[in-house]
Wavefront OBJ file of the C-alpha trace (Angstrom):
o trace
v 244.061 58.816 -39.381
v 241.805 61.102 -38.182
v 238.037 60.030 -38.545
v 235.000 62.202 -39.913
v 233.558 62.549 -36.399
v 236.949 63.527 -34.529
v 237.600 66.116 -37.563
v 233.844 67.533 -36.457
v 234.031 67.400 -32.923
v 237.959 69.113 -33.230
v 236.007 71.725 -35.967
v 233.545 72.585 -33.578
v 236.384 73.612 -30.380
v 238.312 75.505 -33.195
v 234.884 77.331 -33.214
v 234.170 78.199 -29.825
v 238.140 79.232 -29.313
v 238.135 81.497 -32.661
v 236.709 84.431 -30.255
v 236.292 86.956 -33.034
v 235.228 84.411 -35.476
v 238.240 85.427 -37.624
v 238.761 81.965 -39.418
v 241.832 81.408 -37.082
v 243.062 81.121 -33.252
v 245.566 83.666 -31.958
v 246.861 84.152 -28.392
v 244.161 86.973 -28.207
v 241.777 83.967 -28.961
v 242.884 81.655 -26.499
v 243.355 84.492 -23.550
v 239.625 86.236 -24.654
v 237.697 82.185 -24.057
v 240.009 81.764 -20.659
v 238.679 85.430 -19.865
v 234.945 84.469 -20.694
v 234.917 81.411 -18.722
v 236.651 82.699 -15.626
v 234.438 85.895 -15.788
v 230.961 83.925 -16.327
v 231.953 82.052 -13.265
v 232.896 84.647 -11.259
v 236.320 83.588 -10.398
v 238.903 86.166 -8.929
v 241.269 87.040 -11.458
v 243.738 86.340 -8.998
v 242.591 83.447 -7.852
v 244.934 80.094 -7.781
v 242.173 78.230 -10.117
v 241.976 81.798 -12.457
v 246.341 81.096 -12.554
v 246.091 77.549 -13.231
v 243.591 78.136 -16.261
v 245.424 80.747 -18.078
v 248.510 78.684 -17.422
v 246.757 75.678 -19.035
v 246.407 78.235 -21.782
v 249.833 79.731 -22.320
v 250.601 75.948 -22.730
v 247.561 75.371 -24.975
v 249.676 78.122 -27.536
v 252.755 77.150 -27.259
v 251.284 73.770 -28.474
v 249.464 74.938 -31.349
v 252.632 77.282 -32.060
v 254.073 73.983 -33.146
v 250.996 73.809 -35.826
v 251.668 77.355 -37.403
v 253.020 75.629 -40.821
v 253.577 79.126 -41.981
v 254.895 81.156 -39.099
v 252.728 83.850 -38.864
v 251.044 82.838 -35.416
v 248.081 82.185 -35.974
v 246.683 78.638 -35.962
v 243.890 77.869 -38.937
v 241.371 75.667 -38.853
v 243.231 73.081 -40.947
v 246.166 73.841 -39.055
v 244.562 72.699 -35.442
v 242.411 70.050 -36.715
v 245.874 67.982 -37.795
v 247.500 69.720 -34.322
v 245.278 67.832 -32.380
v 246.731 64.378 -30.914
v 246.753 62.166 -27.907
v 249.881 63.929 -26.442
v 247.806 67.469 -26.790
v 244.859 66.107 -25.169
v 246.728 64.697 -22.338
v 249.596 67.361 -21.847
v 246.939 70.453 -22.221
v 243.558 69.777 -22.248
v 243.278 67.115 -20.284
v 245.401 69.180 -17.867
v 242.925 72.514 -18.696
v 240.079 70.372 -17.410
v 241.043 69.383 -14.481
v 241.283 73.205 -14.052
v 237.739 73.769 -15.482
v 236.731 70.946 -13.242
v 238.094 72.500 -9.768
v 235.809 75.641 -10.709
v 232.863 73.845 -11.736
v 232.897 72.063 -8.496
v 231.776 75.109 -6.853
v 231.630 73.243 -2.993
v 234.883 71.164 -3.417
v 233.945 67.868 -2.783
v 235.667 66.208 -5.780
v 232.366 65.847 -7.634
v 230.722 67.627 -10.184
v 226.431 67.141 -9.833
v 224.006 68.020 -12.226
v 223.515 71.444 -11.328
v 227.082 72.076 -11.279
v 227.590 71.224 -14.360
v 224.797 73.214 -15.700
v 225.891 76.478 -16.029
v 229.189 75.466 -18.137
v 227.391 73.124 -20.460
v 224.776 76.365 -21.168
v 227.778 78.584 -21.717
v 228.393 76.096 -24.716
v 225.245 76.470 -26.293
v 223.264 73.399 -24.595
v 219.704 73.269 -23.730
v 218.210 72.469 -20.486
v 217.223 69.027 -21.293
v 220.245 68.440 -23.397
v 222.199 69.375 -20.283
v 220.318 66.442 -18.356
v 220.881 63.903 -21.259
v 224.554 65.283 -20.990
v 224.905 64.892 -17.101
v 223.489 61.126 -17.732
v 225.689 60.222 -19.685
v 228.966 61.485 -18.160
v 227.892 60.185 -15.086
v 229.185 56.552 -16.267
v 229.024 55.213 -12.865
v 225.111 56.315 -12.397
v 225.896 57.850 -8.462
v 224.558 61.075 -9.478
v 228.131 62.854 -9.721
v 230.762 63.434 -12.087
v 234.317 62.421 -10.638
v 236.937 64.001 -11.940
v 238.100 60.165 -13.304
v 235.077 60.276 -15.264
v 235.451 64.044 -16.648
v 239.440 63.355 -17.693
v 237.739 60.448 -20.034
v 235.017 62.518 -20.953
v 238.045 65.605 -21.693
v 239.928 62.434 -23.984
v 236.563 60.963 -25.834
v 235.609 64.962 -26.699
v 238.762 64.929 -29.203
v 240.227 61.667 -29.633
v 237.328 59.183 -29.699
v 235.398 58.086 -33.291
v 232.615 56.540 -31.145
v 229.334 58.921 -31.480
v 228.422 57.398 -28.452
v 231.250 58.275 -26.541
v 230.313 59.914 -23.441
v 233.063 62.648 -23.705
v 231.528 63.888 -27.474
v 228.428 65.363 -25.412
v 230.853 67.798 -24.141
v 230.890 69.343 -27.325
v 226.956 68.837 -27.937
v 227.563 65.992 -30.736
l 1 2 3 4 5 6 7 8 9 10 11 12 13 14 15 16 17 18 19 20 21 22 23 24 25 26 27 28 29 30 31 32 33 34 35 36 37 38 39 40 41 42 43 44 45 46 47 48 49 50 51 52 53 54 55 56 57 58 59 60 61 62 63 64 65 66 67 68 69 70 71 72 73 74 75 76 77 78 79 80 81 82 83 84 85 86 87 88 89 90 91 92 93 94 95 96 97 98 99 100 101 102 103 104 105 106 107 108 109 110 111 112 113 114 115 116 117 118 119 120 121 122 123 124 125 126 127 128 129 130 131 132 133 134 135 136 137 138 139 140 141 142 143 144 145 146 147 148 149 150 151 152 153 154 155 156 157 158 159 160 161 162 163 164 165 166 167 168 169 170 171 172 173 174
């Protein structure tokens, strides 16, 4: 059963993925946030990280094409907050991180710092000493990076955990 929290946290990704604010997620949808993250980081379109993303993505539909109850592709609200499941999380977005992850560690050491981290965690709406709050507590080791160990929890504990305190619902500014 699905708990109040993991309902919100899921309600607010159907959010920032419903591009044209619609009241449902299309392919257009999931293409137009893939678009606006790869442009606001300035990858090359055709780039291996840009491929890997809107690969991630392609899968990310076919999932939720599962979810269409009524077969008229588009995913509702309703319809992706019940989609959502541990074998989503780890076959897509858990797998779409890791992408995210390779671009937001801009000088490829495997590590994500504060600063890195900044710019996509702004994109999302947070503030500037939200972000720090957010890097703290990601950061479960304390060494002042984000590995991507710690992220690929953080990716689980944004949609599957019921724990407020959850490092991973920061993500999502909860």
């Amino acid at each position: 059963m699905t708990s109040d929290l993991q309902q919100q946290k899921r309600d607010m990704l159907f959010s920032k993925l419903d591009r044209n604010n619609d009241g449902a997620i299309d392919e257009s949808d999931i293409q137009a946030h893939i678009m606006g993250f790869l442009g606001d980081f300035q990858v090359p379109p055709d780039s291996p990280h840009a491929q890997d993303i809107r690969e991630s993505g392609a899968d990310l539909w076919r999932q939720l094409n599962h979810a269409d109850a009524d077969g008229n592709r588009v995913i509702t609200r309703e319809e992706y907050i019940a989609a959502v499941d541990n074998d989503m999380v780890e076959q897509i977005y858990v797998s779409m991180n890791d992408s995210f992850f390779k671009i937001l560690d801009s000088d490829g050491d495997g590590r994500v710092t504060e600063e890195e981290l900044t710019q996509a965690l702004r994109r999302d709406g947070l503030a500037g000493g939200d972000v720090h709050a957010a890097f703290q507590k990601l950061d479960t080791d304390g060494d002042g990076h984000i590995t991507k160990e710690e992220w690929n929890r953080a990716t689980r504990e944004m949609l599957l955990s019921s724990d407020p305190n959850a490092p991973g619902s920061v993500l999502l500014g909860v």
